[in-house]
Structure formats: C-alpha cells, structure tokens
C-alpha atoms as an extended CHARMM CRD file, in Angstrom:
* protein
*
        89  EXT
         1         1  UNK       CA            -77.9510000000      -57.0130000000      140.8400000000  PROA      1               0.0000000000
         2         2  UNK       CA            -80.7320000000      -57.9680000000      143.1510000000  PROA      2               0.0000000000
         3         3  UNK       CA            -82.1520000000      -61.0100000000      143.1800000000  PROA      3               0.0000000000
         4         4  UNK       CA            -85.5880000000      -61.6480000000      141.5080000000  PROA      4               0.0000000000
         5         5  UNK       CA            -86.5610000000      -65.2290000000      143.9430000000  PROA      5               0.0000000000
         6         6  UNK       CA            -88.6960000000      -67.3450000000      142.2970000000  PROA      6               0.0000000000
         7         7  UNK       CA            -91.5540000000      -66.4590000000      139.4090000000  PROA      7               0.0000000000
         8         8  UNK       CA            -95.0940000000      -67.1090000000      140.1200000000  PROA      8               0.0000000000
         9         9  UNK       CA            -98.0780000000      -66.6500000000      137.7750000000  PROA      9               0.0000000000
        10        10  UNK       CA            -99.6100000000      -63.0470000000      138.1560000000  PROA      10              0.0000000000
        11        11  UNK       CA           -102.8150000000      -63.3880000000      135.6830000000  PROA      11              0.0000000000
        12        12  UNK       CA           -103.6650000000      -64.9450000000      132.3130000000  PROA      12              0.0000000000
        13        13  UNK       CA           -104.1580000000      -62.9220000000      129.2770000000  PROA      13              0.0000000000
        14        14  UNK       CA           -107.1220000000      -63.1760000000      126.5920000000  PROA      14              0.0000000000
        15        15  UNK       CA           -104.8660000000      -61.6040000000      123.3740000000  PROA      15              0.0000000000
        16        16  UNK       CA           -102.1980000000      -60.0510000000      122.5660000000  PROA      16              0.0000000000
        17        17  UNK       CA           -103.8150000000      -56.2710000000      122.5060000000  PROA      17              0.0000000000
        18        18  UNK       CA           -104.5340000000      -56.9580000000      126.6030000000  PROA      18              0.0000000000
        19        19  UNK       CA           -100.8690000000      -58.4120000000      127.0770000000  PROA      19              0.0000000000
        20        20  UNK       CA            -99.4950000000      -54.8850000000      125.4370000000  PROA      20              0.0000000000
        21        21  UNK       CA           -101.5020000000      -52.8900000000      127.6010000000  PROA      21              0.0000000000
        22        22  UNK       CA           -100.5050000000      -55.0220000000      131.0540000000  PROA      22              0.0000000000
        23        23  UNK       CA            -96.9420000000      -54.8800000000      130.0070000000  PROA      23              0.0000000000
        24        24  UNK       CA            -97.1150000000      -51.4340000000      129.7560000000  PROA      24              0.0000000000
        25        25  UNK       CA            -98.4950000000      -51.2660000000      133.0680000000  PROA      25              0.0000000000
        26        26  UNK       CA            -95.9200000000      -53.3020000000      134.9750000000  PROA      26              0.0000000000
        27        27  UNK       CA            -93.2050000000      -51.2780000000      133.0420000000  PROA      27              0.0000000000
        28        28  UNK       CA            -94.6200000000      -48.3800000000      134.5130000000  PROA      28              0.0000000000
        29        29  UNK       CA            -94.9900000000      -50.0110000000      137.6070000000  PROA      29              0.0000000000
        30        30  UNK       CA            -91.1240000000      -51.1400000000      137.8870000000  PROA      30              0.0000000000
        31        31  UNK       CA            -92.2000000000      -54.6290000000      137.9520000000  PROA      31              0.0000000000
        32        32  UNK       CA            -89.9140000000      -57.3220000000      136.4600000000  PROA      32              0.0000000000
        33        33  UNK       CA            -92.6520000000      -59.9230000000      134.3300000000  PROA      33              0.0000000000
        34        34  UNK       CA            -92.1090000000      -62.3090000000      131.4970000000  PROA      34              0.0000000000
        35        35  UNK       CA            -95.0000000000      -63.1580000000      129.2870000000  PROA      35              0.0000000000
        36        36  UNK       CA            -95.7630000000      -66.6390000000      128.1850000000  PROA      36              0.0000000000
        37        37  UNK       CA            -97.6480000000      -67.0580000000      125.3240000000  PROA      37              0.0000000000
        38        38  UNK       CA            -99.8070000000      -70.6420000000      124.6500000000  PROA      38              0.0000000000
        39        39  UNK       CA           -100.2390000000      -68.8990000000      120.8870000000  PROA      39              0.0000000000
        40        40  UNK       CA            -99.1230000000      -71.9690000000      118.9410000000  PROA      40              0.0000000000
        41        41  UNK       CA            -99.2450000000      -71.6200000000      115.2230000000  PROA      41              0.0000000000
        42        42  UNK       CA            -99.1430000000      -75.6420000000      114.0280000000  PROA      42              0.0000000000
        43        43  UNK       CA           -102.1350000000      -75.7300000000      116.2880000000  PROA      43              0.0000000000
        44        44  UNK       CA           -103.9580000000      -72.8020000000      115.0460000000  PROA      44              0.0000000000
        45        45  UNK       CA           -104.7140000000      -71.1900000000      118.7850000000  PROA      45              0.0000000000
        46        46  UNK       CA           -106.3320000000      -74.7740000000      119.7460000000  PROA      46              0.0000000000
        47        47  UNK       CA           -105.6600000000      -74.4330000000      123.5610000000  PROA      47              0.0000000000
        48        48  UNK       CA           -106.2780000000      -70.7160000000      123.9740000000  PROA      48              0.0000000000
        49        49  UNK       CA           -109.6810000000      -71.4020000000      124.6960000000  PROA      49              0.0000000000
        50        50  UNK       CA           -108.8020000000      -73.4630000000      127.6290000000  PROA      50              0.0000000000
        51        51  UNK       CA           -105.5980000000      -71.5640000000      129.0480000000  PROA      51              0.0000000000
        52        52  UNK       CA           -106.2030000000      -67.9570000000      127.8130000000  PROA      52              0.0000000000
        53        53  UNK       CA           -103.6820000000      -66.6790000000      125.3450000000  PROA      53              0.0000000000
        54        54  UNK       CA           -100.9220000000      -66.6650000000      127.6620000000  PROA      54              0.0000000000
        55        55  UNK       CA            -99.6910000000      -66.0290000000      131.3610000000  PROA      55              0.0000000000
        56        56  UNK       CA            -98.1170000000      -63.5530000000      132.9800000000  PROA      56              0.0000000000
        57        57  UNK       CA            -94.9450000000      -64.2700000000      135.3110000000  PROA      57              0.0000000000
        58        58  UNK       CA            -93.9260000000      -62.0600000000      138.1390000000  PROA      58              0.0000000000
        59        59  UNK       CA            -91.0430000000      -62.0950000000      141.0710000000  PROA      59              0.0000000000
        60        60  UNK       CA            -93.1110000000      -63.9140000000      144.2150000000  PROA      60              0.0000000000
        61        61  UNK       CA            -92.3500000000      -60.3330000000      146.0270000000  PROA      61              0.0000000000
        62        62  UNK       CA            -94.1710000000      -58.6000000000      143.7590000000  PROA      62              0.0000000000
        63        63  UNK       CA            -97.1070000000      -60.6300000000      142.9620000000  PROA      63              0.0000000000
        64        64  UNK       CA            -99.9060000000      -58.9200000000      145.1660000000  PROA      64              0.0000000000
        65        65  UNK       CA            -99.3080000000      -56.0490000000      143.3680000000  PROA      65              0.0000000000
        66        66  UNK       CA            -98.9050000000      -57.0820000000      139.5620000000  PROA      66              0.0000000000
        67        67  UNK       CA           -102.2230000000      -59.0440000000      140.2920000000  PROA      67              0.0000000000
        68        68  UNK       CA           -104.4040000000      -56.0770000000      141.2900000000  PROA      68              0.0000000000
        69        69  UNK       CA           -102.5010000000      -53.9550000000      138.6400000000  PROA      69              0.0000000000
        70        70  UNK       CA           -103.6480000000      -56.9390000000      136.0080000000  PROA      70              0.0000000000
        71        71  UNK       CA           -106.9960000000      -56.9400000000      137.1830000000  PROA      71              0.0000000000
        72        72  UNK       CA           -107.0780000000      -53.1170000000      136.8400000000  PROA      72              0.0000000000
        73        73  UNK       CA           -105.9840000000      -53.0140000000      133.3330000000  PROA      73              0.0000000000
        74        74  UNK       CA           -108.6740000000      -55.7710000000      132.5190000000  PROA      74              0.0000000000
        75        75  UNK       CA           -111.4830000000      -54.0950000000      133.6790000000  PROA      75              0.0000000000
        76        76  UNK       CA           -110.4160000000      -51.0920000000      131.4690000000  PROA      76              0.0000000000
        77        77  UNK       CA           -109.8710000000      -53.3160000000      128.7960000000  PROA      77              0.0000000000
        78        78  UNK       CA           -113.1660000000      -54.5960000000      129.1160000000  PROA      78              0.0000000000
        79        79  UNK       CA           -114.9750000000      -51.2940000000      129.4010000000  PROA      79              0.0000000000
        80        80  UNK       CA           -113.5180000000      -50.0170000000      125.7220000000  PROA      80              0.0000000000
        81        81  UNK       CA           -114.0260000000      -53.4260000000      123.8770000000  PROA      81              0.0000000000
        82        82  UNK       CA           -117.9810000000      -52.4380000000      125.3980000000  PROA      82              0.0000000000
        83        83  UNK       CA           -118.0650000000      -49.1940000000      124.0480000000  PROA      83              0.0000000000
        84        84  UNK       CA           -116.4360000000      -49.8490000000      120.9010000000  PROA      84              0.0000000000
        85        85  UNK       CA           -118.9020000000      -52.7220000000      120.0760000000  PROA      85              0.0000000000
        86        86  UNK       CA           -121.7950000000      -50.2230000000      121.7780000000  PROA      86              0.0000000000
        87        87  UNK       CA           -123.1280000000      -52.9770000000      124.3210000000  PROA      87              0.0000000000
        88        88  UNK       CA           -122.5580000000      -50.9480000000      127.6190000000  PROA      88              0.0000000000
        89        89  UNK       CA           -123.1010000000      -52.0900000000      130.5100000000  PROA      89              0.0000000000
C-alpha cells in the first residue's frame, strides 16, 4: 500500500450538508480525506462560529487539488442555498 505522507488541512466546512457534498467530490476525485468535525454536542455548536463546522484533511500530495475541488463545490453550494432562499445574486 502506498504511502499517504503527512495530512494537511484542505478547507473548512460550514455544515454537514457542504461536508456530504465535498466528500462526494474527493471520492470521485480518488482523493484520500478525513473529515474533522468541531460539532460538539455538551457545547451546543459553541465554537462553530469561530472554526467552521469542521476541517477537511488531505495527503500533502494532493492538497492543491482537493483545495480547488473544495472551493468548487462551495461556490455551487452557495449558488443553490441563493436560489432556494430566492436572493440571487
């Protein structure tokens, strides 16, 4: 098995629905990730606010990519939470 090096942080997530749909992507992608959620129930989400709701950890090696493949799922993400609230634009 090949080895992975050492994990870096790719992107934060906002909420779980956007960590589905980047997972998905780096599946699809044949990236290796682990997602870190800061989702802390005895605290009610108190630091989510500050750190997002979690982070998303990639092989160094494949960093560039997973980042511009995060920032491409967010911007789609984006785009439907504006039309489904109808505040385009």
């Amino acid at each position: 098995m090949e080895s992975t090096g050492q994990w870096v942080k790719a992107g934060t997530i906002e909420n779980r629905f956007e960590g589905d749909r980047i997972s998905q992507a780096l599946q699809e992608a044949g990236i290796p990730f682990l997602i870190k959620s800061f989702l802390d129930t005895a605290y009610d989400g108190l630091y989510i606010p500050q750190k997002g709701w979690g982070i998303v950890m990639v092989p160094e090696k494949d960093k560039e990519t997973a980042e511009n493949l995060i920032i491409e799922v967010k911007k789609t993400f984006k785009e439907e939470e504006e039309d489904e609230t109808g505040q385009l634009g």
